[in-house]
C-alpha positions as CSV (number, residue, x, y, z in Angstrom):
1,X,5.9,25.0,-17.3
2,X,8.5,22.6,-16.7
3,X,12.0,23.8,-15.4
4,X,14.9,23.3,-17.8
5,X,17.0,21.8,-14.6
6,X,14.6,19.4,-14.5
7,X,14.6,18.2,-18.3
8,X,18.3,18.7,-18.4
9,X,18.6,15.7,-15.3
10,X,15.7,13.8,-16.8
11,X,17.5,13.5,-20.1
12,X,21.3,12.9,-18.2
13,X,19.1,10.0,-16.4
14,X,17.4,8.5,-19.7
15,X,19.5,6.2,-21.4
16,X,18.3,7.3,-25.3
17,X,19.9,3.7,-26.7
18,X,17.7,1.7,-24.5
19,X,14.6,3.6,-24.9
20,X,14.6,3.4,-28.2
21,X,15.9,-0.1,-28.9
22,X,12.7,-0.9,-27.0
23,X,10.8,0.2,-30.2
24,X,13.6,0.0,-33.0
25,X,16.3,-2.8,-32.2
26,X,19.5,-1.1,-32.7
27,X,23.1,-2.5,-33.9
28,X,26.4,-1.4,-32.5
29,X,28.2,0.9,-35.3
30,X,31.3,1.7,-33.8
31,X,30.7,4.3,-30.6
32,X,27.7,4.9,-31.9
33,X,24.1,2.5,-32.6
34,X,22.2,2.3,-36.2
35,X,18.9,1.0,-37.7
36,X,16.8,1.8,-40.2
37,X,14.2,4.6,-39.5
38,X,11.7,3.7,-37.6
39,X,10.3,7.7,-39.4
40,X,10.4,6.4,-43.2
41,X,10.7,3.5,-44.9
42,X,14.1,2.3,-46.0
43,X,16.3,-0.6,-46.9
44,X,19.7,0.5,-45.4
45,X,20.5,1.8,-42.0
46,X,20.5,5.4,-41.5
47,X,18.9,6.4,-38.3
48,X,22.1,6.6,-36.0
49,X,21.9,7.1,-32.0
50,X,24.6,8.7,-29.6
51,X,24.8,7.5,-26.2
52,X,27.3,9.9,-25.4
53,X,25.1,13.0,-26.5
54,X,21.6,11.4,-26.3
55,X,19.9,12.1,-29.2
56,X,19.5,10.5,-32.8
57,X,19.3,11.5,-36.0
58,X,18.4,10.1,-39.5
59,X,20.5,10.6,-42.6
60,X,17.5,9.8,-45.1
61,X,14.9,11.5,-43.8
62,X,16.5,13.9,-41.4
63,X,14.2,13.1,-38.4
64,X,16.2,14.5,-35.1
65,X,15.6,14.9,-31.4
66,X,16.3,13.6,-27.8
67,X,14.4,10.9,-25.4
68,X,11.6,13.0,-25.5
69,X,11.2,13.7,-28.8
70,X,11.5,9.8,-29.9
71,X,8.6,9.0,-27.6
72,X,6.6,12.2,-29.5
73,X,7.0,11.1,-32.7
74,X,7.4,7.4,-32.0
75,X,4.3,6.9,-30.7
76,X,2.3,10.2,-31.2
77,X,1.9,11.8,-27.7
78,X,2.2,14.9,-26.4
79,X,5.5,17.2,-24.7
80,X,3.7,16.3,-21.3
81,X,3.0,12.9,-21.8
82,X,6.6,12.1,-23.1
83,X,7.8,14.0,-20.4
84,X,5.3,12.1,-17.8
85,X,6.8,8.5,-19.5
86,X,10.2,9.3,-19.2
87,X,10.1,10.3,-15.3
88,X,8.4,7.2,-14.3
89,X,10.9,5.1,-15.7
90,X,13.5,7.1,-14.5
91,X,12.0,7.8,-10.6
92,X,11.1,11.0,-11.0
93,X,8.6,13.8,-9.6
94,X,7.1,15.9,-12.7
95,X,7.2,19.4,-10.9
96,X,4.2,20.7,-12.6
97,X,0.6,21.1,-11.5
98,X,-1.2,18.2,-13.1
99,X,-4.6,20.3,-14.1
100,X,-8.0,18.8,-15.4
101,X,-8.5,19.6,-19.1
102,X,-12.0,21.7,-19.9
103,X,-14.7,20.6,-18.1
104,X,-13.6,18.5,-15.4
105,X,-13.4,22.1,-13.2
106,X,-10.8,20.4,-10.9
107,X,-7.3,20.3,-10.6
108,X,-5.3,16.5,-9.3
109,X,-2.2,15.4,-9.0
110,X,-0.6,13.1,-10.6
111,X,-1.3,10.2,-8.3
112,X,-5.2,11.0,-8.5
113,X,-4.4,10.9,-12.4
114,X,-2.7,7.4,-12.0
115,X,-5.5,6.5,-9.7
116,X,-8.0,7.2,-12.6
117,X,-6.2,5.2,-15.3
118,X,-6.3,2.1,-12.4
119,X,-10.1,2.4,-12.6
120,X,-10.7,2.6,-16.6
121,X,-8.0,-0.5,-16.5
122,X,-10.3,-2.7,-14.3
123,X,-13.0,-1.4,-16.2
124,X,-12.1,-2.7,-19.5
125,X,-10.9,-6.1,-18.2
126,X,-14.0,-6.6,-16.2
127,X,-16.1,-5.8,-20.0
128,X,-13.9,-7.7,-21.9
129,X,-14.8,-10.7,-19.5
130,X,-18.5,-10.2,-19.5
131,X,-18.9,-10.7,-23.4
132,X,-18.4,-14.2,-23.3
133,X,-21.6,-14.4,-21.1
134,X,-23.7,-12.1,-23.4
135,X,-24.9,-14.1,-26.2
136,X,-27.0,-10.9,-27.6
137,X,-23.7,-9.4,-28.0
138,X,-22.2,-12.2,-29.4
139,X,-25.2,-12.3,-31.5
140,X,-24.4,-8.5,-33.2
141,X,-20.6,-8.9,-33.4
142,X,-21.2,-11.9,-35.7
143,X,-23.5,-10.5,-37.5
144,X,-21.4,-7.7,-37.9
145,X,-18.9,-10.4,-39.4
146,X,-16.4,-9.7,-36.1
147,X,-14.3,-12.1,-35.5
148,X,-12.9,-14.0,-32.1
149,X,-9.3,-12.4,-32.8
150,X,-10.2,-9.1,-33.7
151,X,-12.3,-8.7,-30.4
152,X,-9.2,-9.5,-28.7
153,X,-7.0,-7.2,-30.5
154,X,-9.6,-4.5,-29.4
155,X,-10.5,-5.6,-26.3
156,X,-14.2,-5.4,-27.1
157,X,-16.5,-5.8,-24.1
158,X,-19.9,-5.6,-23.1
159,X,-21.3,-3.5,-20.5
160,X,-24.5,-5.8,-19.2
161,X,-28.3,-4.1,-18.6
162,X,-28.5,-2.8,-14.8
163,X,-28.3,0.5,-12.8
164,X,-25.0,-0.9,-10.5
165,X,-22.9,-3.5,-12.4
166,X,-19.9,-2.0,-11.6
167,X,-20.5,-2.3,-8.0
168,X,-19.2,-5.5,-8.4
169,X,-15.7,-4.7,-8.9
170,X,-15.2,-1.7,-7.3
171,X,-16.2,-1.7,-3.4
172,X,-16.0,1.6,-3.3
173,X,-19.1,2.1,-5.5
174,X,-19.7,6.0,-3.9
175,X,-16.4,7.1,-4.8
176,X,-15.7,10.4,-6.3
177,X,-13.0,9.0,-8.9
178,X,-15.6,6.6,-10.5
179,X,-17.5,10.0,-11.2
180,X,-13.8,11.6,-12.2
181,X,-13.6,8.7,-14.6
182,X,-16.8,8.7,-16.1
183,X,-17.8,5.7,-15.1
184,X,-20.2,6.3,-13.5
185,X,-23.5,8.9,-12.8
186,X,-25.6,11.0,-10.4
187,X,-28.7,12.2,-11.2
188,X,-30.6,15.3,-10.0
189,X,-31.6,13.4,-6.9
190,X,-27.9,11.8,-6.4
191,X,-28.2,8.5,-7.4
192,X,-25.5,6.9,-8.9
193,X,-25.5,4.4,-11.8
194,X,-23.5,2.9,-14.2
195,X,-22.9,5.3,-17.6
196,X,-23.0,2.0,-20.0
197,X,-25.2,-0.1,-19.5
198,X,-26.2,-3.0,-22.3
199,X,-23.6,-1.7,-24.8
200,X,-21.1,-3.4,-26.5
201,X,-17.6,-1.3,-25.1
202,X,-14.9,-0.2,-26.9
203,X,-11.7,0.5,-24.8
204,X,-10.4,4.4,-25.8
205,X,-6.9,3.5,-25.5
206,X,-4.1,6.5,-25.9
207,X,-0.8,6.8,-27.6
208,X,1.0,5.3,-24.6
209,X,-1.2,2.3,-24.2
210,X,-3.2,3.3,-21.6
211,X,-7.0,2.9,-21.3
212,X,-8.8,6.7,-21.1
213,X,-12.3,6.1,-22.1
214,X,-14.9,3.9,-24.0
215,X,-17.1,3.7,-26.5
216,X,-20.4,1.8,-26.0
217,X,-23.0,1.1,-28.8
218,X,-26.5,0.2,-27.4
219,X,-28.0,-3.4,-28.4
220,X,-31.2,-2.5,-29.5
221,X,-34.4,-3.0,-27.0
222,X,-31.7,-4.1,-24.7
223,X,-31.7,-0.4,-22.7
224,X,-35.3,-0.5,-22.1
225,X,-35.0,-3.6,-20.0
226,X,-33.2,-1.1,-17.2
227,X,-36.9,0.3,-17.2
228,X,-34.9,3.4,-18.4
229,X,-37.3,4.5,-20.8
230,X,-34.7,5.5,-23.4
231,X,-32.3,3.7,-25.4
232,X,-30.1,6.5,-25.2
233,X,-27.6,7.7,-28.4
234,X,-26.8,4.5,-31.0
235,X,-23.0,5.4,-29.7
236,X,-22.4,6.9,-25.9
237,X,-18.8,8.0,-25.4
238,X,-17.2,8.5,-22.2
239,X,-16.9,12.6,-20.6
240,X,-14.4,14.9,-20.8
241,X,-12.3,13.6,-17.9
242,X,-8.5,14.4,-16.9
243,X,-7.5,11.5,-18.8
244,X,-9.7,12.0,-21.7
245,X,-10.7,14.7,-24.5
246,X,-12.5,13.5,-27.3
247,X,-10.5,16.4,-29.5
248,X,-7.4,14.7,-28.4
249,X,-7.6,11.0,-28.7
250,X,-8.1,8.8,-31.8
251,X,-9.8,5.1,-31.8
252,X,-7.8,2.0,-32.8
253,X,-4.2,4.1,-32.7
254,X,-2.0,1.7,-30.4
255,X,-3.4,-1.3,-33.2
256,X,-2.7,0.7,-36.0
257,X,1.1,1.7,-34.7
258,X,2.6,-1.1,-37.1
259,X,0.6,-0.3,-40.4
260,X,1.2,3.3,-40.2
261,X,5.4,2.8,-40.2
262,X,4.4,0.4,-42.6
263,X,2.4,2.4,-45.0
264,X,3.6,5.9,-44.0
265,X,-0.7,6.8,-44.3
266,X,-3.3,7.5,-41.9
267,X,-6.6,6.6,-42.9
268,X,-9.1,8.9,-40.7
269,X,-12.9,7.3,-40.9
270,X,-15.9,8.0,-38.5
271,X,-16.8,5.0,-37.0
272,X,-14.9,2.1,-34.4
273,X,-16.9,-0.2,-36.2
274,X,-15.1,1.0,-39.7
275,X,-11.6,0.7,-37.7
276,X,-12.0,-3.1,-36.7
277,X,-13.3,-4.0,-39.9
278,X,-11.0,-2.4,-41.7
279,X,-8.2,-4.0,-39.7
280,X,-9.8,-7.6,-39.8
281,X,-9.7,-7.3,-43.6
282,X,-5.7,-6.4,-43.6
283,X,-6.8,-2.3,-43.6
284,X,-4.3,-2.2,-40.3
285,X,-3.6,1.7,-40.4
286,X,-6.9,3.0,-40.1
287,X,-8.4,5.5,-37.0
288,X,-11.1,7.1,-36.0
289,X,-12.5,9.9,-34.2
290,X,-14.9,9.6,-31.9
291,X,-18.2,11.4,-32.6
292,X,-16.7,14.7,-33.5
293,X,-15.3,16.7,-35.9
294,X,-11.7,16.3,-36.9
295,X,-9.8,18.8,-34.9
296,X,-6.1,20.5,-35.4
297,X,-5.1,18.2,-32.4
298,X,-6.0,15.2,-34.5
299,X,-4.1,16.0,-37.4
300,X,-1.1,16.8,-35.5
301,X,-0.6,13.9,-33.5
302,X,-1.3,11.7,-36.8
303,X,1.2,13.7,-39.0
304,X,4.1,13.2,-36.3
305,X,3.7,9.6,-37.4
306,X,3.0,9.7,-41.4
307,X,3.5,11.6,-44.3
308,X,-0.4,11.2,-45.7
309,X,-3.5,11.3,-44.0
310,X,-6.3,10.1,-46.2
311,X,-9.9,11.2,-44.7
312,X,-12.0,8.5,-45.8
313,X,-15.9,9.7,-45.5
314,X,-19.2,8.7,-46.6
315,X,-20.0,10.4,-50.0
316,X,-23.5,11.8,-49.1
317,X,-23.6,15.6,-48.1
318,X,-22.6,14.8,-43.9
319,X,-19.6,12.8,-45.3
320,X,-18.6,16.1,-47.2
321,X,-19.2,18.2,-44.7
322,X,-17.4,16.5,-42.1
323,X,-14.5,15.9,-45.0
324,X,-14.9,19.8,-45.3
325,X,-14.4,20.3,-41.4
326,X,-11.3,18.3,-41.3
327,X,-9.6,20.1,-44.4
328,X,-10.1,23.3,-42.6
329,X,-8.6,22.1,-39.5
330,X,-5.6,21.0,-41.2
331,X,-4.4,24.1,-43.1
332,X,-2.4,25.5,-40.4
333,X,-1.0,21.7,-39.6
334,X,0.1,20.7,-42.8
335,X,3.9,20.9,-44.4
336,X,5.6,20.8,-47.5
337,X,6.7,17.3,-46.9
338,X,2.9,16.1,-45.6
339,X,0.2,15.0,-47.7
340,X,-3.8,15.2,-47.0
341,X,-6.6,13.7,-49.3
342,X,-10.1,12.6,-49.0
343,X,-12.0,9.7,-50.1
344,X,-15.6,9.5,-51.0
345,X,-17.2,5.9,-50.9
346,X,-20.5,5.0,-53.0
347,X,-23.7,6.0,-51.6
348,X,-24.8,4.0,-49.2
349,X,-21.4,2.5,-48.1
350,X,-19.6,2.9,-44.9
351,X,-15.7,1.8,-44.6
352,X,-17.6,-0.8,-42.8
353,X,-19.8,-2.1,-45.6
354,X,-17.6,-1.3,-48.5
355,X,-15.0,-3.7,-47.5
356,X,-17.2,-6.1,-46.3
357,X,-18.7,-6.0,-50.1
358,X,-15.4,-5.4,-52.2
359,X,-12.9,-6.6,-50.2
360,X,-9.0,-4.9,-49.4
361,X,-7.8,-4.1,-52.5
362,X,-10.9,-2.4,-53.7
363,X,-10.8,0.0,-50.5
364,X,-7.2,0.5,-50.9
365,X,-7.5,1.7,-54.6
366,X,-10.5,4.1,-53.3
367,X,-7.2,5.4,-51.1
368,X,-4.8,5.3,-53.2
369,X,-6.7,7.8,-55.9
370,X,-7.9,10.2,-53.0
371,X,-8.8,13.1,-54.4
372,X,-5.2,16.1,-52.7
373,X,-6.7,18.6,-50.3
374,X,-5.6,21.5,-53.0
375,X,-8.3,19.8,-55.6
376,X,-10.8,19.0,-53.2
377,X,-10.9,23.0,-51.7
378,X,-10.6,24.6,-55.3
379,X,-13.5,21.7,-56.4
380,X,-15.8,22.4,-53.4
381,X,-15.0,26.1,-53.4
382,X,-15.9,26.4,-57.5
383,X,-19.3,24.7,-56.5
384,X,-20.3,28.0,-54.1
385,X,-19.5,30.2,-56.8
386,X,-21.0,31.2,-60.9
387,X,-17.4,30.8,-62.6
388,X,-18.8,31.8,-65.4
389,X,-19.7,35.6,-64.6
390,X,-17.3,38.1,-62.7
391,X,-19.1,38.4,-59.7
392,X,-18.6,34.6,-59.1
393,X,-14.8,34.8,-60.0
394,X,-15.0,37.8,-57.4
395,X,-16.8,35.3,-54.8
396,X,-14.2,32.4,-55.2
397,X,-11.3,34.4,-53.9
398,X,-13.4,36.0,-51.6
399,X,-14.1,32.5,-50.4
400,X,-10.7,31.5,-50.7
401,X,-8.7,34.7,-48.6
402,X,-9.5,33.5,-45.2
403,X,-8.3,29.7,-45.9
404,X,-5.1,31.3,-48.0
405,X,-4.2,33.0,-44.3
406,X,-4.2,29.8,-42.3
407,X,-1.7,27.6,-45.1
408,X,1.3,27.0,-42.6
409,X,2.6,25.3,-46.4
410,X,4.2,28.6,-48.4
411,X,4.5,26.3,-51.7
412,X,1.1,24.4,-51.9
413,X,0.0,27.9,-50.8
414,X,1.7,29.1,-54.3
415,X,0.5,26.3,-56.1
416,X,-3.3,27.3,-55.0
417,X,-2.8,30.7,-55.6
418,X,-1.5,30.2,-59.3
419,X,-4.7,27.7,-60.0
420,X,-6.9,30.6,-58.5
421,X,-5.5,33.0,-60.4
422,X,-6.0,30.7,-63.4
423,X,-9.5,29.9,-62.2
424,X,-10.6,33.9,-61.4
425,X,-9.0,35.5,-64.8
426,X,-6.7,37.3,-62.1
427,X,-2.6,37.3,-62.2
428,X,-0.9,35.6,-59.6
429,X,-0.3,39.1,-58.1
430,X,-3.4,40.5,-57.5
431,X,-4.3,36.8,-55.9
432,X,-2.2,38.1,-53.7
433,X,-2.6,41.9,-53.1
434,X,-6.2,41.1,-52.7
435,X,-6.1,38.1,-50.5
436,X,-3.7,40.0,-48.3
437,X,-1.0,37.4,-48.9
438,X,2.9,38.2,-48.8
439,X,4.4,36.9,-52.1
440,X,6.8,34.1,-51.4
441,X,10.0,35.3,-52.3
442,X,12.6,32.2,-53.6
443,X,15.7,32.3,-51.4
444,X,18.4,34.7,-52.8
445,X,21.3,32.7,-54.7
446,X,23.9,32.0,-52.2
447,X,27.2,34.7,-52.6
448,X,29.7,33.8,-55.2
449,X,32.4,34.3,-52.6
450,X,31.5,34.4,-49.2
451,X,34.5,34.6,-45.8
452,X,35.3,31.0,-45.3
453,X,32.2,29.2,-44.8
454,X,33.2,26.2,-43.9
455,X,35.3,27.8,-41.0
456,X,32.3,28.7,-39.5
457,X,30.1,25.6,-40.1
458,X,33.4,23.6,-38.8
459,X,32.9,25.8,-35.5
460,X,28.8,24.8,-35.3
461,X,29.9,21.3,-35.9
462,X,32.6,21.5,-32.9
463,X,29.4,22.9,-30.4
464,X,27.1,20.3,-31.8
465,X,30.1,17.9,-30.3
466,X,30.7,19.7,-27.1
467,X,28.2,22.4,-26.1
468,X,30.7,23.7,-23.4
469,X,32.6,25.2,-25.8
470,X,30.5,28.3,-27.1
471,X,31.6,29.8,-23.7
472,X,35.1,30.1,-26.0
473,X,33.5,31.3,-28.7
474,X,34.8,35.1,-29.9
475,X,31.7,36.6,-31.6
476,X,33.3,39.9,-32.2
477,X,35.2,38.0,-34.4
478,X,32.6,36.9,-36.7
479,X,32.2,38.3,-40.0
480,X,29.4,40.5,-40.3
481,X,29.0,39.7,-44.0
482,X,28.6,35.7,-43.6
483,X,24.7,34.3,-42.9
484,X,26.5,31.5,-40.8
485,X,27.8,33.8,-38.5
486,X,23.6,34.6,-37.9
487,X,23.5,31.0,-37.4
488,X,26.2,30.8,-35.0
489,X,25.5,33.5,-32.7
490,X,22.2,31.9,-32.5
491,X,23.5,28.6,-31.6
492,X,25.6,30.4,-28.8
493,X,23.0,32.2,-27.3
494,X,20.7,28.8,-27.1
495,X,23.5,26.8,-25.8
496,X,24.5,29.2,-23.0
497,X,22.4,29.9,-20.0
498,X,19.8,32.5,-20.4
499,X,21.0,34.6,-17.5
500,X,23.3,34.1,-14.9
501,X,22.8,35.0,-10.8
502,X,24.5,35.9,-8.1
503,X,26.8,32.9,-7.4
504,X,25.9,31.2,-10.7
505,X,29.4,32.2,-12.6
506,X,30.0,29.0,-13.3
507,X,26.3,27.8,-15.1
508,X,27.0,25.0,-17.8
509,X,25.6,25.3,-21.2
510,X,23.0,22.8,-22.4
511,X,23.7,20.0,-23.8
512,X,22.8,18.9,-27.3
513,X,19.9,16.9,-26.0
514,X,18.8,19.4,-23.7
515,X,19.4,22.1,-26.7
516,X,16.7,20.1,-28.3
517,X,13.9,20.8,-25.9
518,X,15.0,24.3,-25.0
519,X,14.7,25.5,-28.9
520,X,11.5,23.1,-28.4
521,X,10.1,25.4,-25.5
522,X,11.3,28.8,-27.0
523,X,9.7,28.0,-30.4
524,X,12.6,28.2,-32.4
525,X,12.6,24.9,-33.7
526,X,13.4,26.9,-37.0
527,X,16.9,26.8,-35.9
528,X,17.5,23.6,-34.8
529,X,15.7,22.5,-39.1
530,X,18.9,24.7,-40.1
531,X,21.5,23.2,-37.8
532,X,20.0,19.7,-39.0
533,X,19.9,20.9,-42.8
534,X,23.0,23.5,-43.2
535,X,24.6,20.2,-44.1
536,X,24.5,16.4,-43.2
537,X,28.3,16.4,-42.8
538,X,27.9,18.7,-39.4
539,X,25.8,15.8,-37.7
540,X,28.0,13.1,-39.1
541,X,30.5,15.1,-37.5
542,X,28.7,15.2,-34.2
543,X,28.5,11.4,-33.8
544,X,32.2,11.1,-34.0
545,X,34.5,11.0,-30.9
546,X,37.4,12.9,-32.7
547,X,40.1,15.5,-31.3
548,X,37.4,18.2,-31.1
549,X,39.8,20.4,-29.4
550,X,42.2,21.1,-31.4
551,X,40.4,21.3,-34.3
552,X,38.2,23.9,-32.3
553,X,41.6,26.0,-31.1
554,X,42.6,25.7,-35.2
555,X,39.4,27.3,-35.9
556,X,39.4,29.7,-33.1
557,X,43.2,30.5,-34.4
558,X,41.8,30.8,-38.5
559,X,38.9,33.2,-37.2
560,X,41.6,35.3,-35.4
561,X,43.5,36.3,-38.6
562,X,40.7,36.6,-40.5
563,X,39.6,39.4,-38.1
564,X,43.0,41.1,-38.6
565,X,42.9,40.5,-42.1
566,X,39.6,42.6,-42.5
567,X,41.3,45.0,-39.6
568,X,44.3,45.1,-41.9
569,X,42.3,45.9,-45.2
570,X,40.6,48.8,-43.8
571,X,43.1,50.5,-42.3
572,X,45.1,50.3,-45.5
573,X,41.9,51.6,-47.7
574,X,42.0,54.8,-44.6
575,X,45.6,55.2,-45.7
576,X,45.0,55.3,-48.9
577,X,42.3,57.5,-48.8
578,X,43.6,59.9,-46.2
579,X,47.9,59.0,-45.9
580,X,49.4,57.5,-43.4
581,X,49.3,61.2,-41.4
582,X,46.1,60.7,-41.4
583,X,46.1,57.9,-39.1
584,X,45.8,58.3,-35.3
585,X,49.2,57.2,-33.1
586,X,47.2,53.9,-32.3
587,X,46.1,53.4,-35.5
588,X,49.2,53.5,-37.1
589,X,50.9,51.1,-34.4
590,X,48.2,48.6,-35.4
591,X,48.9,49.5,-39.0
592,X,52.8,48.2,-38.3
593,X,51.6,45.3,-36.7
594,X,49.1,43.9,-39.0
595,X,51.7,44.7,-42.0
596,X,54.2,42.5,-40.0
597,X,51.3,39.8,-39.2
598,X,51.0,40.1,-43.3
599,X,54.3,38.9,-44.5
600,X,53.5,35.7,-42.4
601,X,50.1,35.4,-44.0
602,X,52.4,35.9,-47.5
603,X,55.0,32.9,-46.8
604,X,52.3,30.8,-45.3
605,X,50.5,30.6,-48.4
């Protein structure tokens, strides 16, 4: 865990227009900075930045955050990482135990961490420079049809035959980080050697740029020369190290930043040899895992970057198997706004071979008609089951319940349920009742006359503006009959500290960059979708630089009498109903004074 104090100084120290206009070069609009979304693709500038209050927000597609989100969606990392980023450029200590993901059984610091990334770094530079002296490498890039420029743009390599290359660039051949970094190897006996060895390397490079692992595919009958005796796997990937996690990291993302903005689509294939390919023939938004399974982690970090991910497999029974593994880990991923298909290619093909063969716009129409993850599961589920007798129909919902449970998507979930239902000669309904599903009820028509609802919205606006005021804000006074007043009290209670101690009387609120990351770390990023969707004037408002306080103390003013005007109401209905006798002494001194207060509320309107 991270403390809020820290996050609140990292983002007071994080200049959001600079960081950003890094990535997205931004234009002075007034107090305020403008581009077009770096999120979607657009014409005319609608993703808008506040240097006063450090966060952005974009009026097309409503993408919204702080420093730290940017760098998330941007460019696909983590909470950690971003966090990580954004303290080293300001000069900061992270004050959380840096700990070795599963596996590596050891927890370092984040200097040790560093320490590792300086080693992969070296090693990628030193096989990137031994290619050019490894004509048998050479050799199988060009017959792979690789050229010079994509090399470069991948920093291919080559790890040479021998026990100790690496010796030669690191002195220290016996220390414990080259182990750390998988770089190198003991064996039962405890000696050490070089993990790659006569493999053509590709660089594992992260979200942030930074090298984490490799991937080396063996040059036939070049192994054996090492009088190892085994050629090893075709492809040999690095360890689970504290750097890298083969569930976490996708091949070729840093090249393909620039075609996925461009494309809004992922295309997720097997192989590194599918990504370069791809991306010498102008496929530049490709990826690929690396020799696993496609796992929730993946789809996450791709779908904070694009609206489609296309899994484009082989179309023999592994490619649907592995297409099969990756549609189940993205049920619980995907949204109502996020599309995921699959692709088949032709027997025999590879991404790899089939654009070699057919060429770009062959490959992209195989993409662009991917069959949508609700056909491909009802298709693949209908092949398990007899649809023509009831104890099939039976088997295809039984088959279906546990997927139904992990849709995070309430309307494709409908959608799926109505075509099952369709499918298994059962209503919509009993889809339901048996799958254990609650019915998605549509939202309830909005009131026909609700208390002032723009009163209250005009009040979130004013907090959006300045945080410090929902210290001011009367919540007694909120109508109890008015969903915004829900919404408000919420945005109170995030804004103002969650508990106060001795000598803390005087704790600021949050402000709306540091709201950001607090709803973030609570979960309740539900509420900050409603502050950002209750309506796009509130966060045009909360760019502006206007005379928030007195429109605030108008409000605060408006809410007052609207409070005794529901105070007035029922003590006249308690009147009625009982006489003015029936009244206590107090009650009918606040009786007098609200009927006073009254004749104003008359002549004022």
């Amino acid at each position: 865990m991270i403390p809020e104090s820290f996050l609140q100084e990292l983002l007071n120290r994080t200049d959001i227009v600079g960081l950003i206009d890094a990535h997205v070069p931004l234009k002075k609009a007034g107090a305020n900075y403008a581009a077009c979304c770096p999120f979607h693709s657009e014409k005319t500038p609608s993703f808008t930045v506040s240097s006063s209050k450090q966060f952005y927000h974009c009026f097309g597609c409503g993408a919204h955050g702080s420093a730290i989100g940017f760098l998330m969606e941007y460019t696909g990392i983590g909470f950690l990482d971003a966090v990580r980023d954004l303290a080293a450029r300001a000069g900061m200590l992270v004050p959380e135990t840096q700990t070795g993901r599963a596996g590596s059984g050891d927890e370092r610091d984040g200097a040790s961490v560093r320490n590792l990334g300086q080693l992969l770094a070296r090693a990628a530079e030193w096989y990137y420079g031994q290619l050019k002296n490894a004509p048998d490498a050479i050799d199988y890039l060009k017959r792979r049809g690789v050229s010079g420029e994509t090399a470069r743009t991948f920093r291919i390599g080559y790890a040479p035959p021998g026990w100790q290359n690496l010796a030669a660039i690191f002195s220290d051949y016996q220390s414990p980080e080259l182990l750390a970094a998988g770089l190198a190897v003991e064996n039962d006996s405890g000696r050490r050697y070089d993990r790659f060895r006569g493999r053509i390397m590709f660089p594992i490079v992260s979200a942030k740029g930074e090298v984490v692992g490799f991937g080396g595919r063996v040059l036939d009958g070049v192994q054996n020369r090492d009088r190892d005796g085994d050629s090893g796997p075709k492809y040999l990937n690095s360890p689970e190290t504290p750097l890298f996690s083969k569930g976490q990291e996708l091949f070729g993302l840093p090249q393909a930043r620039a075609g996925l903005r461009e494309t809004d689509t992922a295309i997720v294939v097997e192989g590194y040899m599918d990504v370069v390919m791809l991306a010498q023939h102008g496929v530049k938004n490709a990826v690929a895992t690396l020799g696993t399974a496609t796992t929730p982690a993946h789809v996450q970090k791709l779908l904070r970057q694009v609206a489609r991910i296309v899994f484009c497999f082989d179309g023999d029974a592994a490619g649907r198997k592995a297409a099969w593994r990756a549609l189940e880990n993205s049920l619980e991923s995907i949204g109502e706004q996020k599309l995921i298909a699959f692709a088949f290619l032709p027997e025999a093909h590879d991404p790899d071979s089939f654009v070699s063969e057919y060429g770009k716009d062959a490959f992209l129409r195989l993409i662009a008609e991917a069959t949508p993850l609700s056909d491909f599961l009802l298709r693949e589920l209908a092949t398990q089951c007899d649809m023509t007798s009831a104890e099939g129909r039976a088997k295809l919902l039984a088959l279906a319940k546990p997927l139904l449970a992990r849709f995070s998507a309430p309307l494709l979930r409908l959608q799926i349920v109505k075509r099952l239902a369709e499918a298994s000669g059962f209503s919509q309904q009993e889809v339901e009742r048996l799958c254990e599903l609650r019915p998605i009820v549509p939202p309830a028509p909005p009131r026909a006359q609700r208390p002032a609802p723009s009163l209250l919205r005009t009040l979130i606006g004013d907090l959006l503006q300045r945080p410090e005021l929902a210290r001011r804000v009367p919540l007694e006074a909120l109508p109890e009959d008015d969903p915004d007043s829900e919404l408000l009290r919420r945005l109170v209670a995030a804004l103002l500290p969650e508990s106060v101690e001795d000598g803390e009387e005087d704790a600021g609120v949050c402000s709306h960059a540091m709201l950001i990351e607090r709803l973030r770390s609570r979960g309740d990023q539900d509420l900050l979708r409603q502050l950002s969707g209750i309506n796009q004037d509130l966060l045009q408002e909360s760019f502006s630089e206007g005379d928030v306080e007195t429109e605030f103390r108008t409000s605060l003013e408006k809410l007052a009498e609207m409070q005794s005007r529901r105070a007035f109401e029922q003590l006249k209905e308690k009147a009625r109903k009982l006489g003015v006798a029936g009244l206590s002494s107090e009650e009918k001194a606040r009786y007098l004074q609200l009927l006073a207060a009254a004749n104003l509320w008359e002549k004022r309107s």
